[in-house]
C-alpha atoms as a printed R data frame, in Angstrom:
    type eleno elety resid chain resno       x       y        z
1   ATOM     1    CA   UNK     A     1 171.579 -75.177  -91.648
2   ATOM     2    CA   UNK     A     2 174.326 -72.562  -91.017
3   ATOM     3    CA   UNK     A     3 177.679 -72.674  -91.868
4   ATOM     4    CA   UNK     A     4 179.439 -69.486  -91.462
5   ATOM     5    CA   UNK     A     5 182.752 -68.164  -89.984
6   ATOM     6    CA   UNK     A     6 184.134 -64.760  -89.840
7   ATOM     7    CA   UNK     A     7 187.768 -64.566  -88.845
8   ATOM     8    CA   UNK     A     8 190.382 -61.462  -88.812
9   ATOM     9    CA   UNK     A     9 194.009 -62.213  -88.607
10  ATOM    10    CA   UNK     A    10 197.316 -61.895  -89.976
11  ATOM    11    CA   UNK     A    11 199.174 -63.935  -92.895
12  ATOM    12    CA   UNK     A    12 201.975 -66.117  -91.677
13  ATOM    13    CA   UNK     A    13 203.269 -66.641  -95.437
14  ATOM    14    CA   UNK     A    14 202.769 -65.682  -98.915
15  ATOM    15    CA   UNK     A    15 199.751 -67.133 -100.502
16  ATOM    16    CA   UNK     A    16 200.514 -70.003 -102.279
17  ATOM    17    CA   UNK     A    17 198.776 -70.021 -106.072
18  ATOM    18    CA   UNK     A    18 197.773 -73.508 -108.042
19  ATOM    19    CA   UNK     A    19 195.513 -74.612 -110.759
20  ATOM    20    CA   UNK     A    20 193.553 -77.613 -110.558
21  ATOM    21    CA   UNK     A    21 193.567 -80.275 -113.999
22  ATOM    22    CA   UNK     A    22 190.642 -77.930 -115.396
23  ATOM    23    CA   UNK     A    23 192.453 -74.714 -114.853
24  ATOM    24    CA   UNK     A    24 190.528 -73.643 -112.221
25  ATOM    25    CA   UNK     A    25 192.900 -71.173 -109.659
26  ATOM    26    CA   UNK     A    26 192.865 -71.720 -106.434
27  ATOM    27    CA   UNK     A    27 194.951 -69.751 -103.471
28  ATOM    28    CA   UNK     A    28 195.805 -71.002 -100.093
29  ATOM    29    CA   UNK     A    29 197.117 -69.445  -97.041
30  ATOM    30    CA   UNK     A    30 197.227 -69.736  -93.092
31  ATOM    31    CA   UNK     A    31 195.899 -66.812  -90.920
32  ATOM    32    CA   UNK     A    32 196.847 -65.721  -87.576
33  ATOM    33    CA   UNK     A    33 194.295 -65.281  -85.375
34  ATOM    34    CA   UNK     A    34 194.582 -64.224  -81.801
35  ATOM    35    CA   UNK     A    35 192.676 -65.343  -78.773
36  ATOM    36    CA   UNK     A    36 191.005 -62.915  -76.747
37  ATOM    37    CA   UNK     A    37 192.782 -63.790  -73.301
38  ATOM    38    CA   UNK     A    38 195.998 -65.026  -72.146
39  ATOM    39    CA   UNK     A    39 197.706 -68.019  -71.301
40  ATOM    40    CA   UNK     A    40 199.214 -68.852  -67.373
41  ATOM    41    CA   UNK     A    41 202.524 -66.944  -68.282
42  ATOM    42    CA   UNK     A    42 200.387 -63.790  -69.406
43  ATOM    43    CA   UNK     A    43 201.161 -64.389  -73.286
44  ATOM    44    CA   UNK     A    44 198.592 -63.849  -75.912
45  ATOM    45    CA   UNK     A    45 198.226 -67.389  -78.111
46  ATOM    46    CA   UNK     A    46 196.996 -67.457  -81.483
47  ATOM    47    CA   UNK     A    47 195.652 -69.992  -83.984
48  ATOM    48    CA   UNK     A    48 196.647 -70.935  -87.185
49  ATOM    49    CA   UNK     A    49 193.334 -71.603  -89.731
50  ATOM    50    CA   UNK     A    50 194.024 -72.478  -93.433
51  ATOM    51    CA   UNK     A    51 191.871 -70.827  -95.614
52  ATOM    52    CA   UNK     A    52 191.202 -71.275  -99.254
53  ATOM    53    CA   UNK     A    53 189.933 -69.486 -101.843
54  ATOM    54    CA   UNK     A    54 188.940 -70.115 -105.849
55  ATOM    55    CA   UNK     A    55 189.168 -68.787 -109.002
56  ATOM    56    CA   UNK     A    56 188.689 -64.847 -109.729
57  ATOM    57    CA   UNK     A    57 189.436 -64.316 -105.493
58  ATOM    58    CA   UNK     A    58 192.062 -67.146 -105.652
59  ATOM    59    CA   UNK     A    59 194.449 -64.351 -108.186
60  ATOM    60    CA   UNK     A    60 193.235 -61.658 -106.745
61  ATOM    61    CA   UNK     A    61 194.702 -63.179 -103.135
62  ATOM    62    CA   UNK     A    62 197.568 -64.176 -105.014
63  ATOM    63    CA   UNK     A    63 198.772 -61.171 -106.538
64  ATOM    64    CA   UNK     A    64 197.753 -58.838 -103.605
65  ATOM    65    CA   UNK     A    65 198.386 -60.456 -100.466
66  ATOM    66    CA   UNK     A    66 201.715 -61.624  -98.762
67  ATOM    67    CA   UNK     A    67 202.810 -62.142  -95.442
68  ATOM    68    CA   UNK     A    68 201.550 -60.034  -92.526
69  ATOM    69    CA   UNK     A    69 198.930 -58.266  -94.181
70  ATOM    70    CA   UNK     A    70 195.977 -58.204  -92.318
71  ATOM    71    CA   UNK     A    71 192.727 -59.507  -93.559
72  ATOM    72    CA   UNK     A    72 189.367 -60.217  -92.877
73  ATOM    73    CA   UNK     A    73 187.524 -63.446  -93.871
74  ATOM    74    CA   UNK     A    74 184.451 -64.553  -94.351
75  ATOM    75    CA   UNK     A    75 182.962 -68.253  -95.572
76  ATOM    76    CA   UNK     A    76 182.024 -71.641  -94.378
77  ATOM    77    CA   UNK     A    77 184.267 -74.234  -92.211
78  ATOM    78    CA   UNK     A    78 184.947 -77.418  -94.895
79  ATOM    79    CA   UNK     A    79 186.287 -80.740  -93.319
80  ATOM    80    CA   UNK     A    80 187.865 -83.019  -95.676
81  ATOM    81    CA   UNK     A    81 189.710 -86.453  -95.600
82  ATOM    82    CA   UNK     A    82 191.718 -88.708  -97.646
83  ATOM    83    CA   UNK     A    83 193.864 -91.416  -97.223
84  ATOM    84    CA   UNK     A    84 197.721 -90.849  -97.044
85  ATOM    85    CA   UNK     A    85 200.328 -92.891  -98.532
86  ATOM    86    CA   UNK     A    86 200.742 -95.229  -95.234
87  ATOM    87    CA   UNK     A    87 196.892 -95.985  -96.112
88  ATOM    88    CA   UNK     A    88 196.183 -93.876  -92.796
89  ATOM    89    CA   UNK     A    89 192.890 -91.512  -93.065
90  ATOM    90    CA   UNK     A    90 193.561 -88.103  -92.336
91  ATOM    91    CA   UNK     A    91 191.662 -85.046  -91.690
92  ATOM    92    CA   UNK     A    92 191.753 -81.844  -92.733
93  ATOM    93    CA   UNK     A    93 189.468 -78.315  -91.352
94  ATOM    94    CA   UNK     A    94 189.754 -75.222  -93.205
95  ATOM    95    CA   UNK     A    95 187.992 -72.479  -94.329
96  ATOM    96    CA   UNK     A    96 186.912 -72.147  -98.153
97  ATOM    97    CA   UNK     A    97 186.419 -68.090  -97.957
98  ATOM    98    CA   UNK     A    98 183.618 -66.153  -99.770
99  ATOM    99    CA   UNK     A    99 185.111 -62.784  -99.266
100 ATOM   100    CA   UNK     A   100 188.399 -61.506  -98.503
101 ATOM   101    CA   UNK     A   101 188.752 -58.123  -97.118
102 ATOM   102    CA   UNK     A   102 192.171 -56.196  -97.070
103 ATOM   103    CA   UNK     A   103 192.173 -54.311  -93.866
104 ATOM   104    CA   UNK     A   104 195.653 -51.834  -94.237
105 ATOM   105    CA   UNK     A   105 196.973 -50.432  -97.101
106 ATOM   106    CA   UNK     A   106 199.338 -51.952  -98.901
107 ATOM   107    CA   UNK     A   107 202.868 -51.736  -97.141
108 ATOM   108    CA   UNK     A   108 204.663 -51.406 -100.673
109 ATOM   109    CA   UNK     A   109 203.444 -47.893 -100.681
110 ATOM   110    CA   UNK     A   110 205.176 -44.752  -99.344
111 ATOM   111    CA   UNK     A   111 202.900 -42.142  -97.710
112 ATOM   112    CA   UNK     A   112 204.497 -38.707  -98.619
113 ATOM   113    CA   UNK     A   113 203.341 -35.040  -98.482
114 ATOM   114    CA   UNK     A   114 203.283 -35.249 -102.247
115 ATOM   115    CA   UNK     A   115 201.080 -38.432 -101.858
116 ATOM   116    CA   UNK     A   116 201.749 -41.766 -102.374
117 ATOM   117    CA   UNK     A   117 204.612 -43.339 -104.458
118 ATOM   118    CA   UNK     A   118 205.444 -47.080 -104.686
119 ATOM   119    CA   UNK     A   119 208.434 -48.444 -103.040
120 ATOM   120    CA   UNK     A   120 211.211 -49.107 -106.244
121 ATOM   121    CA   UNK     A   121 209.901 -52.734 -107.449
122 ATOM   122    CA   UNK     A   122 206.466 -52.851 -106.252
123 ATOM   123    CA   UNK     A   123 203.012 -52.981 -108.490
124 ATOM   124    CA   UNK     A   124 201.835 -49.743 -109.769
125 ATOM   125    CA   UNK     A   125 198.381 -48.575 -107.520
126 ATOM   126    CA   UNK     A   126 195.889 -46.215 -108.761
127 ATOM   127    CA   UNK     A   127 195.415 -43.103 -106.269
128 ATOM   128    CA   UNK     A   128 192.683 -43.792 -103.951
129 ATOM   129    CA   UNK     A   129 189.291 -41.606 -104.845
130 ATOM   130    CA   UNK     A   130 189.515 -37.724 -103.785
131 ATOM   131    CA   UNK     A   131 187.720 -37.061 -100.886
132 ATOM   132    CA   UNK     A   132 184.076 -37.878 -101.166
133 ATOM   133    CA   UNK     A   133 182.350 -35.414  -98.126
134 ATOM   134    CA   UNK     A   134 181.976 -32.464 -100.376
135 ATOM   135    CA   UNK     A   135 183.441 -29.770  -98.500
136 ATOM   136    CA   UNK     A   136 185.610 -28.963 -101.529
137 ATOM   137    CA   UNK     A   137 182.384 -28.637 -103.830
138 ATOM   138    CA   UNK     A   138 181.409 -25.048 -105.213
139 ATOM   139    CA   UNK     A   139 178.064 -26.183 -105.009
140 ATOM   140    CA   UNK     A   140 178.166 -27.570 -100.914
141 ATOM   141    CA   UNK     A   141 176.395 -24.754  -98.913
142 ATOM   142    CA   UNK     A   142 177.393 -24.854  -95.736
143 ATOM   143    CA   UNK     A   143 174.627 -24.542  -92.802
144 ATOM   144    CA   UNK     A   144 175.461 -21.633  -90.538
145 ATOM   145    CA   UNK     A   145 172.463 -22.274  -88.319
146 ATOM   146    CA   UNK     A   146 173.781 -23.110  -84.591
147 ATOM   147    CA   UNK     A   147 173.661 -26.717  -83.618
148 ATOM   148    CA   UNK     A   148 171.273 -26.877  -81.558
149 ATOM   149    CA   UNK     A   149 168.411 -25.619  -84.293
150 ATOM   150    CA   UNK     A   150 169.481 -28.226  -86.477
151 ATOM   151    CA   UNK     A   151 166.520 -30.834  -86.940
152 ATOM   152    CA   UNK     A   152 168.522 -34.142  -86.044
């Protein structure tokens, strides 16, 4: 059996953080996730999945996400039910996500010529790595040959 969904959307609120009676975190939060056509008035809809997420990605959603970021998702589609307090079953669909992906940097963080410095109040970021393509490297030897007598 398969069970897998991939979404990419937006958050439409902060993530909300609990613990369960064993102290086990969990996260949850509603994405926005837009259809790929329009409606009859020429308006893009979108729709509004819950997605949860447990202990070690539960904080890490917590304490890095907040509404608007955009995200990717990955995990399997859970339907629950229980009985409300009119003795009514209800239903609940969601996604329990494996793997959270932040897709845009951090919008507490100013992009200056001197490079980047958090907004006053925001969580102190490590630099990202120095570029990786080794162009800066004394030992990178450039190929001089013309492009066309390159191999590949």
């Amino acid at each position: 059996m398969l069970n897998k969904v991939v979404l990419i959307g937006r958050l439409t609120r902060d993530p909300e953080l609990r613990y369960t009676a064993s102290n086990i975190s969990v996260t949850t939060f509603t994405l926005a996730v837009d259809r790929n056509f329009t409606n009859q008035q020429g308006e893009r809809e979108a729709d509004f999945i819950p997605v949860v997420t447990w202990r070690s990605l539960a904080e890490t959603c917590a304490k890095y996400l907040s509404k608007g970021r955009l995200v990717a998702v990955s995990g399997r589609l859970q339907v629950r039910s229980y009985e409300d307090n009119a003795g009514q079953r209800r239903y609940v669909t969601e996604v329990v996500a494996d793997e959270v992906q932040f897709l845009e940097r951090n919008p507490n963080i100013i992009q200056s010529g001197q490079g980047q410095q958090p907004h006053p109040g925001a969580p102190a970021v490590s630099p990202a790595a120095p570029d990786s393509s080794g162009m800066d490297d004394p030992l990178f030897d450039p190929i001089d040959e013309d492009d066309d007598d390159l191999p590949f």
